[in-house]
DRENBAVEX-295809 format. One line per 8 residues: number of its first residue (from 1); their letters; for each residue x, y, z of N, C-alpha, C. Coordinates in Angstrom, 3 decimals. Layout:
! residues N
NUM> A> X,Y,Z,X,Y,Z,X,Y,Z ~ ...
END
This chain:
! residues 248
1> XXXXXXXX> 31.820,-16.831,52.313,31.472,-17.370,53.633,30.977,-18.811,53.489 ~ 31.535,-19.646,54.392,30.920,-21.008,54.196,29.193,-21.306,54.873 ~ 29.098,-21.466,54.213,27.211,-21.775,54.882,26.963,-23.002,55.585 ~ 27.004,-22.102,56.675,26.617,-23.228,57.953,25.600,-22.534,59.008 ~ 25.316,-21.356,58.235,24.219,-20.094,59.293,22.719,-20.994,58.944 ~ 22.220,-21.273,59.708,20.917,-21.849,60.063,19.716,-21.187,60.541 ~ 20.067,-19.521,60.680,19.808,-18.629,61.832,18.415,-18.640,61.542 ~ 17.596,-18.357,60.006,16.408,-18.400,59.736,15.542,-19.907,59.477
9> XXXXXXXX> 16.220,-20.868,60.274,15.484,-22.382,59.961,14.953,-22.900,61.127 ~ 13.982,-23.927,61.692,13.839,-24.435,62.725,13.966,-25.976,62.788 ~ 14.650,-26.406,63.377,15.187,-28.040,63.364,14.262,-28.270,64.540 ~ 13.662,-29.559,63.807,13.445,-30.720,65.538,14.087,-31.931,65.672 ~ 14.506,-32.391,66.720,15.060,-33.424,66.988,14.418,-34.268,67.463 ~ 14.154,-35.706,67.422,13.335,-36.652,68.148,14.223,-37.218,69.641 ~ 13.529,-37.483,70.465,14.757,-38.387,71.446,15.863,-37.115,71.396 ~ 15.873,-36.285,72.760,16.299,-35.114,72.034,16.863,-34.931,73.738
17> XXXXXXXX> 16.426,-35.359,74.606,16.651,-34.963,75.905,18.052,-35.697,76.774 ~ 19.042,-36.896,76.144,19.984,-37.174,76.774,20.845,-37.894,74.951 ~ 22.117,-38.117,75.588,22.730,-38.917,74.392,22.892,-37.992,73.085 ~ 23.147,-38.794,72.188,23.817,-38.174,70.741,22.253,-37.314,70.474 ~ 21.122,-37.241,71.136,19.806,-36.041,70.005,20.029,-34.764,71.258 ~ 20.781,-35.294,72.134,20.925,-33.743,72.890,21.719,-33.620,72.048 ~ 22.894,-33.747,72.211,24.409,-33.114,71.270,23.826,-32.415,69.637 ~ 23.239,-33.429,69.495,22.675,-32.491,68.041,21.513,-31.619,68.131
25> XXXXXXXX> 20.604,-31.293,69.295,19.903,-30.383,69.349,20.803,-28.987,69.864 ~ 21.637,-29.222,70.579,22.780,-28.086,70.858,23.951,-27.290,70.202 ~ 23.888,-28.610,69.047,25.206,-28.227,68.300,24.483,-27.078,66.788 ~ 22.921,-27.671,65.983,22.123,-27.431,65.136,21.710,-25.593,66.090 ~ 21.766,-25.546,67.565,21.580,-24.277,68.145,22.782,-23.237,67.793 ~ 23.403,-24.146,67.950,25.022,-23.280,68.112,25.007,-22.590,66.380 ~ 24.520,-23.249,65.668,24.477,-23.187,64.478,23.496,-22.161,64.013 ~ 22.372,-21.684,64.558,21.547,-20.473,64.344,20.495,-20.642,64.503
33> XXXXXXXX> 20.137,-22.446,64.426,18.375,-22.491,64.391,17.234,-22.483,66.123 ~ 16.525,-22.038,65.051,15.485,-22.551,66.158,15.442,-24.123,66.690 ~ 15.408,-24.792,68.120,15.810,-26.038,68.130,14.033,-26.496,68.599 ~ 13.608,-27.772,68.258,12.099,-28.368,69.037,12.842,-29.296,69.664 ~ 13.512,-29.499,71.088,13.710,-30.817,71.810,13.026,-31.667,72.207 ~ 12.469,-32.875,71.490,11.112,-33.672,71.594,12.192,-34.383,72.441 ~ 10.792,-35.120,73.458,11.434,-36.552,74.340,10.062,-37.105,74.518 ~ 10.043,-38.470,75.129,9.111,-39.055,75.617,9.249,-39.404,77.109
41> XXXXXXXX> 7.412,-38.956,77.375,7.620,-38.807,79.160,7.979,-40.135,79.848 ~ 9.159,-40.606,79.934,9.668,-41.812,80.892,11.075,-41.192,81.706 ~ 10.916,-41.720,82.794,12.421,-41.274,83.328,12.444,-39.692,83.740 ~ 13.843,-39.398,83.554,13.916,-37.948,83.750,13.753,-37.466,82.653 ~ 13.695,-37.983,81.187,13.604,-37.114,80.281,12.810,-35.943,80.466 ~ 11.950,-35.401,80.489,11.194,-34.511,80.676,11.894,-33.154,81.202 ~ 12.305,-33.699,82.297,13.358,-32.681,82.885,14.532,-32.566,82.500 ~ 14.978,-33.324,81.958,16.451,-33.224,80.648,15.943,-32.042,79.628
49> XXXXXXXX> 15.035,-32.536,78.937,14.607,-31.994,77.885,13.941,-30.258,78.396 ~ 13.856,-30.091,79.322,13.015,-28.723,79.475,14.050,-27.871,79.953 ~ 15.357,-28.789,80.948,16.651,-28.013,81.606,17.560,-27.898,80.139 ~ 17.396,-28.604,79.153,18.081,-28.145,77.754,17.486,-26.995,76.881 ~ 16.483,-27.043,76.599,15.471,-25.856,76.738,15.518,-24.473,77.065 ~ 15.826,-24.765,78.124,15.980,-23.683,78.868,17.271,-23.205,79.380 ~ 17.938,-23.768,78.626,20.041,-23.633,78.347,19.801,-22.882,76.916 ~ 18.847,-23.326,76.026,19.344,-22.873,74.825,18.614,-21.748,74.542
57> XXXXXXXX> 17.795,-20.881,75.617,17.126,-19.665,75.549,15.883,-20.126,74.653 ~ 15.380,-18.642,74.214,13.557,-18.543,73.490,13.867,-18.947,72.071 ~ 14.934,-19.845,71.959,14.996,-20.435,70.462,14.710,-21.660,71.130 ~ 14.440,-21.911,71.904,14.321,-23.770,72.057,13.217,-24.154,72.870 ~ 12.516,-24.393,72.739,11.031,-25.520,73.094,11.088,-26.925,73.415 ~ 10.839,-27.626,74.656,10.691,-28.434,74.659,9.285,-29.291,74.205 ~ 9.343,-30.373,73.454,7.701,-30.902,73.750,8.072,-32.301,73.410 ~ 6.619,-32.643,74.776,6.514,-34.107,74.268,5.912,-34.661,73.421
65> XXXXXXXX> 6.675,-35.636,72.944,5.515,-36.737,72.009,6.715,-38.167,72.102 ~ 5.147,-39.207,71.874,5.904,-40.512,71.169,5.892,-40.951,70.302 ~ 6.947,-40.656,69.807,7.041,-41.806,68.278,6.544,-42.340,67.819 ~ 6.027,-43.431,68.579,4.841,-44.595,68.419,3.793,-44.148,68.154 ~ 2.999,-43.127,68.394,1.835,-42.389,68.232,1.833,-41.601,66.956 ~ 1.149,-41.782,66.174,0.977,-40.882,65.189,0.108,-39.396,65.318 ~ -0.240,-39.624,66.060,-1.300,-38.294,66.868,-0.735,-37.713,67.539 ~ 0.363,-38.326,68.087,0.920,-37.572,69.306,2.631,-36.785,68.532
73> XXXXXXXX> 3.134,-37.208,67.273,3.283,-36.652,66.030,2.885,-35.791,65.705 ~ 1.646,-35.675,65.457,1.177,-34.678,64.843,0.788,-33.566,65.863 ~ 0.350,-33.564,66.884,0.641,-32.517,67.638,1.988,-32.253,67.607 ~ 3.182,-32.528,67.633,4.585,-32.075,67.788,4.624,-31.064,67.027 ~ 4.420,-31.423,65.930,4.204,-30.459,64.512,3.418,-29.462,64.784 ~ 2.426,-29.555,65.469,1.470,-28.398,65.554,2.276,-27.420,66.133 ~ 2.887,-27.927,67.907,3.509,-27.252,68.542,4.982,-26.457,68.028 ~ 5.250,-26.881,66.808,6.449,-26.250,66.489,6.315,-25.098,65.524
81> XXXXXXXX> 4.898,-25.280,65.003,4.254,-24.520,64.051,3.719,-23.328,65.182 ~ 2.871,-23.676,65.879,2.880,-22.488,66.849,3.694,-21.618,67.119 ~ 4.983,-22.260,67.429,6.026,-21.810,68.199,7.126,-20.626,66.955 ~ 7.509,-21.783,66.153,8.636,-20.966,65.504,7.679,-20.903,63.935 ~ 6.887,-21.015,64.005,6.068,-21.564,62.441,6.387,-22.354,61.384 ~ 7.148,-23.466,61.880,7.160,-24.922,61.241,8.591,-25.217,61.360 ~ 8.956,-26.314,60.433,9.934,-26.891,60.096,10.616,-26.799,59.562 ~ 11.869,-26.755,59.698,13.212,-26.968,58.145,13.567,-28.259,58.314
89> XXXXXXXX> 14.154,-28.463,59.096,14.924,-29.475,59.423,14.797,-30.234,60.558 ~ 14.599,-31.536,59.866,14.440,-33.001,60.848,15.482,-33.979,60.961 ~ 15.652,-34.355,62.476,16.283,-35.189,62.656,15.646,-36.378,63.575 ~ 15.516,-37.204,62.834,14.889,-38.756,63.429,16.035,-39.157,64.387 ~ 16.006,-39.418,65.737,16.880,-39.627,66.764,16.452,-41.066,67.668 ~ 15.398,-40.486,67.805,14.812,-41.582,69.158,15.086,-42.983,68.780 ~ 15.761,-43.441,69.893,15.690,-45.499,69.654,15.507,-46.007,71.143 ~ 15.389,-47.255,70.418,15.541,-47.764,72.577,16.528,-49.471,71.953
97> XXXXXXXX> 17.027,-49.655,72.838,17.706,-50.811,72.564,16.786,-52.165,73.207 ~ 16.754,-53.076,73.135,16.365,-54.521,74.172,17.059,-55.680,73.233 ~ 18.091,-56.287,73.707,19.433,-56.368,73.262,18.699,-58.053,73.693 ~ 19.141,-59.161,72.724,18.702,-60.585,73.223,19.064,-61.194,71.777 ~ 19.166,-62.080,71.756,19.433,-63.353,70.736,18.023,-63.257,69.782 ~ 18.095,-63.724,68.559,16.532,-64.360,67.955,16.241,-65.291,69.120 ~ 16.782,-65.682,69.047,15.946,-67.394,70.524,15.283,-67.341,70.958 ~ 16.046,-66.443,72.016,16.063,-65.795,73.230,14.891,-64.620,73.222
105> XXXXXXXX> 14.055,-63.878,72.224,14.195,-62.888,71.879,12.401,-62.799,71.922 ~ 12.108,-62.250,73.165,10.416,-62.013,72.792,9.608,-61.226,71.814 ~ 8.325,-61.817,71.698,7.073,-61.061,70.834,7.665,-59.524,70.865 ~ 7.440,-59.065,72.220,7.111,-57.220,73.417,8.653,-57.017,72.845 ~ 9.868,-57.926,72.846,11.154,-57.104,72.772,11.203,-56.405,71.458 ~ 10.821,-57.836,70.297,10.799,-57.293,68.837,10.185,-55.935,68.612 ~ 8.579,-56.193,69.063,8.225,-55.180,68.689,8.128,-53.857,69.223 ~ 9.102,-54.349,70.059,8.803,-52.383,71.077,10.052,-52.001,70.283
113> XXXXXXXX> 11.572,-52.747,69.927,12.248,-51.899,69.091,11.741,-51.421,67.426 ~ 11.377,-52.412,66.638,10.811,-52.060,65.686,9.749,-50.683,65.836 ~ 8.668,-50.542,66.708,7.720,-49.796,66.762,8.486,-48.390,66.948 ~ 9.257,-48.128,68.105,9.980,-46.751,68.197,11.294,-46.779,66.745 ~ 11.784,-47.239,66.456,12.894,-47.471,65.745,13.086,-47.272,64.535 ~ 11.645,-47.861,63.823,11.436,-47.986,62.395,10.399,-47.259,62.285 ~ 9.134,-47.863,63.031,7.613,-47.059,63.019,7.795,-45.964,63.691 ~ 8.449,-45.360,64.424,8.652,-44.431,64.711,9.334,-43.231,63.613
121> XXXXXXXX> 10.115,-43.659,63.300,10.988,-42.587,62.080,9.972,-42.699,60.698 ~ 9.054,-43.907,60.073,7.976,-43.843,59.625,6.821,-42.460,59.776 ~ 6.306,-42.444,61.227,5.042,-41.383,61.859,5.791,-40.413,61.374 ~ 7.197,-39.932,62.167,7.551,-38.713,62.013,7.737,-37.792,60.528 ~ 8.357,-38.592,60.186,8.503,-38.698,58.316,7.427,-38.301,57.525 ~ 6.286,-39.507,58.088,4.826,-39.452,57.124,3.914,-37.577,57.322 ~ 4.338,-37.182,58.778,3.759,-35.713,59.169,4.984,-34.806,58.210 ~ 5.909,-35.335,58.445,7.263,-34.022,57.699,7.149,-34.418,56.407
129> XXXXXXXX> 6.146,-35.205,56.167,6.395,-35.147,54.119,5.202,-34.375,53.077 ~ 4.343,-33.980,54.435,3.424,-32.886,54.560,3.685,-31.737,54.984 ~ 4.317,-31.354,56.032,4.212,-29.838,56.445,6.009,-29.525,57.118 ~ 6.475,-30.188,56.362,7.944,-29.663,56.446,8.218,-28.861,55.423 ~ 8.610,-27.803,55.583,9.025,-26.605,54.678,9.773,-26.938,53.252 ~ 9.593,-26.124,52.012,9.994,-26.745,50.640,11.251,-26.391,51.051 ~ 12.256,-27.072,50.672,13.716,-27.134,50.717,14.281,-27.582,51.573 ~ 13.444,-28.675,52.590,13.907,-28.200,53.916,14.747,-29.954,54.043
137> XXXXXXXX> 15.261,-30.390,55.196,16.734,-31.543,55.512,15.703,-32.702,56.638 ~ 15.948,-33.549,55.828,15.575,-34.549,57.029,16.906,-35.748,56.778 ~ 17.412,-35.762,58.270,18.089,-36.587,58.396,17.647,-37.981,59.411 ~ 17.953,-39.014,58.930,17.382,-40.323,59.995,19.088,-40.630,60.467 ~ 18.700,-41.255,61.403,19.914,-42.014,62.060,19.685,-43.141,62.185 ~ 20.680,-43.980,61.994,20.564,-45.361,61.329,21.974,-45.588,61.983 ~ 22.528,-47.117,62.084,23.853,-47.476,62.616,24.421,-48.520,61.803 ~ 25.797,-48.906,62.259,26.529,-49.497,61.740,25.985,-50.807,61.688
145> XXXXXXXX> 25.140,-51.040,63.144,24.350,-52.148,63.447,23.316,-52.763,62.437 ~ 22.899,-51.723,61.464,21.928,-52.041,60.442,22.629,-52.075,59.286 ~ 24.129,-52.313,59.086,25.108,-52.442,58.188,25.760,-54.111,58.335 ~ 26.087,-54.094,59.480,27.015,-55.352,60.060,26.345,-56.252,60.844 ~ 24.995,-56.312,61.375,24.652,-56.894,62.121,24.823,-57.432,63.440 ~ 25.464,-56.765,64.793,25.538,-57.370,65.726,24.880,-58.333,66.596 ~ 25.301,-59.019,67.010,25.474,-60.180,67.451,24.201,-59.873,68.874 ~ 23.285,-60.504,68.846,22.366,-59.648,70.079,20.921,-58.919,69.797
153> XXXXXXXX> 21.230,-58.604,68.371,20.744,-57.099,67.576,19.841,-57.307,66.569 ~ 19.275,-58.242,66.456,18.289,-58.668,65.647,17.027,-57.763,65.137 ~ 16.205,-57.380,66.720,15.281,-56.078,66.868,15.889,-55.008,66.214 ~ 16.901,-54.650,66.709,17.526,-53.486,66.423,18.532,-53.397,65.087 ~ 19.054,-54.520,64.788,19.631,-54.327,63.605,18.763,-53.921,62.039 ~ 17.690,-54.893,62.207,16.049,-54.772,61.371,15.626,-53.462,61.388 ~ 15.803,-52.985,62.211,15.107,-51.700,62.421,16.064,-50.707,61.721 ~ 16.329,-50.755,61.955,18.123,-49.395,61.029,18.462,-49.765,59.679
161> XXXXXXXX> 18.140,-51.077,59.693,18.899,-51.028,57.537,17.005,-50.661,57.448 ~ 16.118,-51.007,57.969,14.695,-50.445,57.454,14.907,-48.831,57.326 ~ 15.442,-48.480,58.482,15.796,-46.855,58.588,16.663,-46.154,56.716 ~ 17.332,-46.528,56.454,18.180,-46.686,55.367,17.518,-46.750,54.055 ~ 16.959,-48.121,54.191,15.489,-48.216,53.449,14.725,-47.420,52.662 ~ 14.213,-46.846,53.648,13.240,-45.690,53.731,13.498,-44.188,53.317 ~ 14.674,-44.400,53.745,15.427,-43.113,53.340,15.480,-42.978,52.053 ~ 15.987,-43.502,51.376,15.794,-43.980,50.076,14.758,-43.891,49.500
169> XXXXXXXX> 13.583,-44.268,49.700,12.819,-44.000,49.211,11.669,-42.506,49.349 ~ 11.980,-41.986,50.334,11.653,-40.515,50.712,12.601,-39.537,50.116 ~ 13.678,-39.809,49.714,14.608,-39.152,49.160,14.114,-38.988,47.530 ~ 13.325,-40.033,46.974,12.817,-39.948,45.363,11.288,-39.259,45.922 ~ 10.622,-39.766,46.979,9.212,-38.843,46.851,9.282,-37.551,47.098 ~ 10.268,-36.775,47.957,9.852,-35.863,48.663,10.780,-34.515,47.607 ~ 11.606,-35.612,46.604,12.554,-34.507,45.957,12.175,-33.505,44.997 ~ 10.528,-33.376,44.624,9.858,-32.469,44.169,9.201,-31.228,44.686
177> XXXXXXXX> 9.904,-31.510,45.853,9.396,-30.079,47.360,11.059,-29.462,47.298 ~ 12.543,-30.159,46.714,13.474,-29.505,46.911,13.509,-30.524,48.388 ~ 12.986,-31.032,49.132,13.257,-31.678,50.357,14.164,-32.986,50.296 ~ 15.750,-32.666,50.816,16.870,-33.865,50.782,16.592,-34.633,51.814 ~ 16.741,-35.867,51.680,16.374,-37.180,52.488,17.733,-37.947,52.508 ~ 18.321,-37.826,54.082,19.797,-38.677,54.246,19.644,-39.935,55.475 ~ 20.324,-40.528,55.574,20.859,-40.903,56.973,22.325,-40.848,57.153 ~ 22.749,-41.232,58.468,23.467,-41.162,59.391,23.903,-42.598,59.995
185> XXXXXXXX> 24.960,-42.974,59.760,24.972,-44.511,60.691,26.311,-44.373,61.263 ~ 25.969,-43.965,62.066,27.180,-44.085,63.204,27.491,-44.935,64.191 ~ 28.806,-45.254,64.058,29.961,-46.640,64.834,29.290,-46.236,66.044 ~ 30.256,-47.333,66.959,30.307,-47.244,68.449,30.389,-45.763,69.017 ~ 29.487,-44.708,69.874,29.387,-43.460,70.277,30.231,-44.274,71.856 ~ 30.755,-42.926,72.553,30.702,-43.135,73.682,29.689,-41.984,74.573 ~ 28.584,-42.577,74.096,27.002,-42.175,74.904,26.705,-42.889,76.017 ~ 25.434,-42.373,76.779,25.150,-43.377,77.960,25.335,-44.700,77.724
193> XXXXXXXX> 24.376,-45.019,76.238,24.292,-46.164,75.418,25.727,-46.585,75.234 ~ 26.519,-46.090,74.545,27.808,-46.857,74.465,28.516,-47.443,75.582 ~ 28.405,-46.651,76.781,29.136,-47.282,77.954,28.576,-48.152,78.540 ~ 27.411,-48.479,77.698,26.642,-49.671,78.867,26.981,-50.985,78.226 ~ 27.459,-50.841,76.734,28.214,-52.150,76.592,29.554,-52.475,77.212 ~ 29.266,-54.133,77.495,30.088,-54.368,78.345,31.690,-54.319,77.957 ~ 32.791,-54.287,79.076,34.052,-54.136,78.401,34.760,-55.004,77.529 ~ 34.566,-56.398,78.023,35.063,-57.596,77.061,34.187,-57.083,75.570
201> XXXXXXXX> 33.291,-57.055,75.414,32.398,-56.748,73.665,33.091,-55.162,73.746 ~ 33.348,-54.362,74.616,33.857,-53.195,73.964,35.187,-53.201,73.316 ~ 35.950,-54.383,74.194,37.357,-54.186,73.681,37.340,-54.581,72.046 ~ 36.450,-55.770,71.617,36.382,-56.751,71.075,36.201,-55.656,69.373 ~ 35.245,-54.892,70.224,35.339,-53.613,68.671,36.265,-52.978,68.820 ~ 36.564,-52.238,69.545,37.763,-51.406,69.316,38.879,-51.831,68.477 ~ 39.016,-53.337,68.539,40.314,-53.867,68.123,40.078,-53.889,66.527 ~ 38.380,-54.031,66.208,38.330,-53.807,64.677,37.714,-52.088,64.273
209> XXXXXXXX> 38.128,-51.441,64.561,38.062,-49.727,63.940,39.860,-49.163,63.553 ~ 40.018,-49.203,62.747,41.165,-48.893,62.116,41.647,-47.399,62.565 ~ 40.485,-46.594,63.490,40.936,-45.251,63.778,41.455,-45.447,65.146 ~ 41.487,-46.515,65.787,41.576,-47.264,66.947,40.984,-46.514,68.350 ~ 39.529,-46.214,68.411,39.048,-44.991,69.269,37.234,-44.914,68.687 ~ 36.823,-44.517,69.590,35.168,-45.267,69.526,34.747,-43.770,69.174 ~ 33.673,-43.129,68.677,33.284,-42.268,68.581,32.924,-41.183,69.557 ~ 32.524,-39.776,68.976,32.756,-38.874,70.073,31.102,-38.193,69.616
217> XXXXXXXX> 29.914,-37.645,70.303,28.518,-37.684,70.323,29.115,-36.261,69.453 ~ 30.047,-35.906,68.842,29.641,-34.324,68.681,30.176,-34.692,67.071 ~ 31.195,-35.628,67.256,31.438,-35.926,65.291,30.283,-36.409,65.156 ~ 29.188,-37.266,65.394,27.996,-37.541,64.896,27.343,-36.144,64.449 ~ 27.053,-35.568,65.680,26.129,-34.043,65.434,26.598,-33.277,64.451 ~ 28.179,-33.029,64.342,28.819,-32.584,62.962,28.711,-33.114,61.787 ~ 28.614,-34.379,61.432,27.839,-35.079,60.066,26.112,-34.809,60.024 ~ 25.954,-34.486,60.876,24.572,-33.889,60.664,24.023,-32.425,60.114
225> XXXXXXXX> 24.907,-31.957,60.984,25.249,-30.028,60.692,25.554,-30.087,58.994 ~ 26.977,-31.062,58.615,27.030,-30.876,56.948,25.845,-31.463,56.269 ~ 24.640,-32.341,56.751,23.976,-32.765,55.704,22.761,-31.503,55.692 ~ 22.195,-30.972,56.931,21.469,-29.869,57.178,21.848,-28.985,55.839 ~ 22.822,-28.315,55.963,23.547,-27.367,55.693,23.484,-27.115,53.768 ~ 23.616,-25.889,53.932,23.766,-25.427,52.537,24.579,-26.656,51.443 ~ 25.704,-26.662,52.200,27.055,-27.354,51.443,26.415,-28.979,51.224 ~ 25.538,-29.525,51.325,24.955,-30.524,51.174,23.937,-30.481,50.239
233> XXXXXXXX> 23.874,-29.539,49.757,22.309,-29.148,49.006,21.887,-30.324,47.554 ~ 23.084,-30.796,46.877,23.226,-31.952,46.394,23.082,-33.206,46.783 ~ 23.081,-33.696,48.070,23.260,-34.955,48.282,21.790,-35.442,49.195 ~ 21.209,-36.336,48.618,19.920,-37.325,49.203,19.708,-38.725,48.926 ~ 19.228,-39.307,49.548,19.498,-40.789,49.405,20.674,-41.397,49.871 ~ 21.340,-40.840,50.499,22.471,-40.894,51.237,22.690,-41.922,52.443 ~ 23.639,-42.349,52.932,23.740,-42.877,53.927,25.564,-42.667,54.243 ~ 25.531,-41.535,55.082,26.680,-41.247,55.804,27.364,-41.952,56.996
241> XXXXXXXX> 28.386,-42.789,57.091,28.695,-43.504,57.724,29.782,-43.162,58.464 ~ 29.763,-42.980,59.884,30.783,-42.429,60.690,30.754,-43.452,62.086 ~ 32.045,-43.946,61.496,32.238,-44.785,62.078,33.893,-45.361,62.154 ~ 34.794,-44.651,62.002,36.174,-44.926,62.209,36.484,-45.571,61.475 ~ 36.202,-45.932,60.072,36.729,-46.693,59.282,36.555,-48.299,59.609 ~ 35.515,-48.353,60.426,35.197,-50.382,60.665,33.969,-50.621,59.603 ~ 34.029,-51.794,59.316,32.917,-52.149,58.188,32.970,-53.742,58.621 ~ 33.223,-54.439,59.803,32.851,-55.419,60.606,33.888,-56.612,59.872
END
């Protein structure tokens, strides 16, 4: 049998209530585990995250926390420990974009992406390198953007090869618990996020991905499922790149 049964593990997802951390809180369900759908209270998330929740039955919990908060972290953890009694598997999700030139490019823009982006997958990490279960998968998501640098992406490009970074180096501390440390950098998605770039810059990539076709939110969640997964049990320090064959 190929091992992809998850049935006795509990995954949380960060940024979990719309976009590619729903798809992977649904797909990691489909898969057997217990799911934690974290979001942060802005917008409708809340109600994304509790109507997903409550799609995926008494295996799935919603809770809030922010990233940014290290306290508010560590309650997440508490609440998942309550709930299903801890962790297997993490997936660092949450980002926010604020898209501007260096120039152009304020104090508040830099650091509100850096803070959720980098310091954010930091908090979450620093609680899961404590009370995440021995053997257990943390995956970060990281992008092509922190590979190639787009044009705009300064905040955000900084923030994702840091993501990468880090990985790397949690991948040598944490590998004495049996705990694998990967990322994920995935091309152009067609997520909320992807469609909000504009069409002239959309065409402009398309024309360089050799698979000629932008990504789909569920091949992401599926490179996630194999790094989770038994069949991965070798590989950390990783950086999985799905992205149609573009390298800019």
């Amino acid at each position: 049998m190929i091992p992809l049964d998850l049935s006795t593990k509990t995954a949380l997802v960060t940024g979990a209530s719309q976009g590619l951390g729903e798809v992977m809180a649904r797909r990691l369900h489909q898969a057997g585990a217990n799911v934690v759908v974290n979001y942060v209270a802005l917008g409708e998330n809340q109600a994304n995250a509790q109507r997903i929740a409550a799609e995926l039955d008494d295996r799935a919990v919603a809770v809030e926390a922010d990233v940014c908060s290290q306290p508010a972290v560590d309650r997440m953890f508490d609440q998942a420990e309550k709930t299903f009694g801890g962790v297997d598997i993490l997936v660092n999700n949450a980002g926010i974009l604020r898209d501007r030139t260096v120039k152009k490019m304020s104090e508040d823009e830099w650091q509100q992406v850096i803070d959720t982006n980098l310091t954010g997958v930091f908090h979450v990490c620093k609680t899961a390198a404590e009370r995440i279960h021995d053997g257990g998968r943390i995956v970060n998501i990281s992008s092509i953007s922190g590979q190639v640098g787009f044009f705009g992406q300064g905040n955000y490009a900084a923030a994702k090869a840091g993501v990468i970074a880090l990985t790397k180096v949690l991948s040598k501390e944490l590998a004495k618990r049996r705990v694998t440390v990967n990322a994920v950098a995935p091309g152009v998605v067609l997520t909320e996020m992807g469609r909000m770039i504009p069409d002239v810059q959309r065409d402009a990539m398309l024309a360089q991905i050799p698979l000629a076709r932008f990504g789909q939110p569920e091949e992401i969640a599926d490179a996630v499922l194999f790094l989770v997964s038994d069949l991965a049990s070798y590989v950390s320090g990783q950086t999985l790149h799905v992205n149609g064959g573009w390298w800019g």
